[in-house]
PAFIDO-170029 format. One record per residue (C-alpha): x, y, z; residue in one letter. Coordinates in steps of 0.2 Angstrom, whole numbers, m for minus. Example, Ala and Ser with C-alpha at 12.3 -4.5 7.8 and 13.67 -1.06 7.14 Angstrom:
! PAFIDO-170029
X->62&Y->m22&Z->39&type->a .
X->68&Y->m5&Z->36&type->s .
! end
This chain:
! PAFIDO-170029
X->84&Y->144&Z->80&type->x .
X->68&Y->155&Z->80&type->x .
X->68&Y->167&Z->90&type->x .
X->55&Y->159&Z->103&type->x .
X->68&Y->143&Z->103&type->x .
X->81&Y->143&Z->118&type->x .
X->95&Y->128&Z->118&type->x .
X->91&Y->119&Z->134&type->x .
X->105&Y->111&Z->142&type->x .
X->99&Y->95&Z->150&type->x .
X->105&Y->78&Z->154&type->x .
X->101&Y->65&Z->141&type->x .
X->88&Y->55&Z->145&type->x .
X->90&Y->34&Z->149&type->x .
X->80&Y->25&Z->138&type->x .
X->67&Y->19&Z->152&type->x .
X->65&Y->39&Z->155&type->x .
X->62&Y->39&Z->136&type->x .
X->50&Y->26&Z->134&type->x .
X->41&Y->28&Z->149&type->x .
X->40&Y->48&Z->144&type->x .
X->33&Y->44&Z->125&type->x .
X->20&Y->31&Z->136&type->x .
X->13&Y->48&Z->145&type->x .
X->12&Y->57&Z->127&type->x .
X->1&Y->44&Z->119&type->x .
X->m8&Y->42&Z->135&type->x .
X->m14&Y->60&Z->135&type->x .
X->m19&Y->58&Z->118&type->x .
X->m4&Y->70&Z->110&type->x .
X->m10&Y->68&Z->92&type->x .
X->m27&Y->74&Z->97&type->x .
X->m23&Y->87&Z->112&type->x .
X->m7&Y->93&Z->109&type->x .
X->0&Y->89&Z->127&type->x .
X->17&Y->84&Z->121&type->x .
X->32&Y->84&Z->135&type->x .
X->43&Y->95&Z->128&type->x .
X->59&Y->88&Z->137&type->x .
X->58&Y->70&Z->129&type->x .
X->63&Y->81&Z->110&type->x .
X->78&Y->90&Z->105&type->x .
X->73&Y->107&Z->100&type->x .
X->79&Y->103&Z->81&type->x .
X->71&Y->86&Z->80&type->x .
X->62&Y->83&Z->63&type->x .
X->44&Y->77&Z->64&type->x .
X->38&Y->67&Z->49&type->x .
X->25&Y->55&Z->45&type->x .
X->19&Y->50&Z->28&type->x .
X->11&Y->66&Z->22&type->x .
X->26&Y->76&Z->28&type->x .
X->40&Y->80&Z->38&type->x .
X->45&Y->97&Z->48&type->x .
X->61&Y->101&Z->59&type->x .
X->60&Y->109&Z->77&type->x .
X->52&Y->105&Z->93&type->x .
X->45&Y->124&Z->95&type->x .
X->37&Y->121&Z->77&type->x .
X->27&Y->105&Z->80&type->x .
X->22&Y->114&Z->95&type->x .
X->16&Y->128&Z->87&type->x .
X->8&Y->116&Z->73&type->x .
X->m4&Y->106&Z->85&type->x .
X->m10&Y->123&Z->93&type->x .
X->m15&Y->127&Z->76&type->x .
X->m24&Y->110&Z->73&type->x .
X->m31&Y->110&Z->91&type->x .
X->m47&Y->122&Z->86&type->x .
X->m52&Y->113&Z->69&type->x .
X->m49&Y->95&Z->77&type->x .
X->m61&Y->101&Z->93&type->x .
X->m73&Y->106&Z->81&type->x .
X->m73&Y->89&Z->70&type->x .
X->m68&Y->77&Z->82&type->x .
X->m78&Y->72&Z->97&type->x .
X->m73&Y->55&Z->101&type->x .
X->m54&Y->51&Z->99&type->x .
X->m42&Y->38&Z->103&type->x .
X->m22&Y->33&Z->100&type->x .
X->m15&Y->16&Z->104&type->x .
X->3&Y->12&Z->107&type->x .
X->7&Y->m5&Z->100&type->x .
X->24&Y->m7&Z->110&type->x .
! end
């Protein structure tokens, strides 16, 4: 763990809580903002998608602030859709 990590002990979540939590995620626009709810993700879940793949929740965290400023800059009109 980084030093900025703390192991969370929480229930697990049902799978409703789950779906209905990733929903909220997409619905404020996560891959553009940032606004993530940190309790749906284990704090040594790997992130990957075709161009590449990280481990930890505190990192992906840290990797969207750094995003946040070059994507407000570019990007004036975004949207995500959830398929399912």
């Amino acid at each position: 763990l980084e030093e900025s990590e703390e192991v969370v002990q929480r229930d697990p979540l049902t799978p409703q809580e789950l779906y209905r939590g990733i929903q909220g995620d997409y619905k404020r626009l996560y891959l553009w903002t940032g606004d993530i709810d940190p309790a749906l993700y284990d704090a040594s879940c790997v992130f990957t998608d075709p161009t590449l793949s990280f481990k930890g929740l505190a990192t992906f965290q840290k990797n969207l602030a750094n995003l946040r400023p070059i994507i407000d800059r570019l990007v004036t009109e975004y949207d995500v859709e959830l398929y399912s």
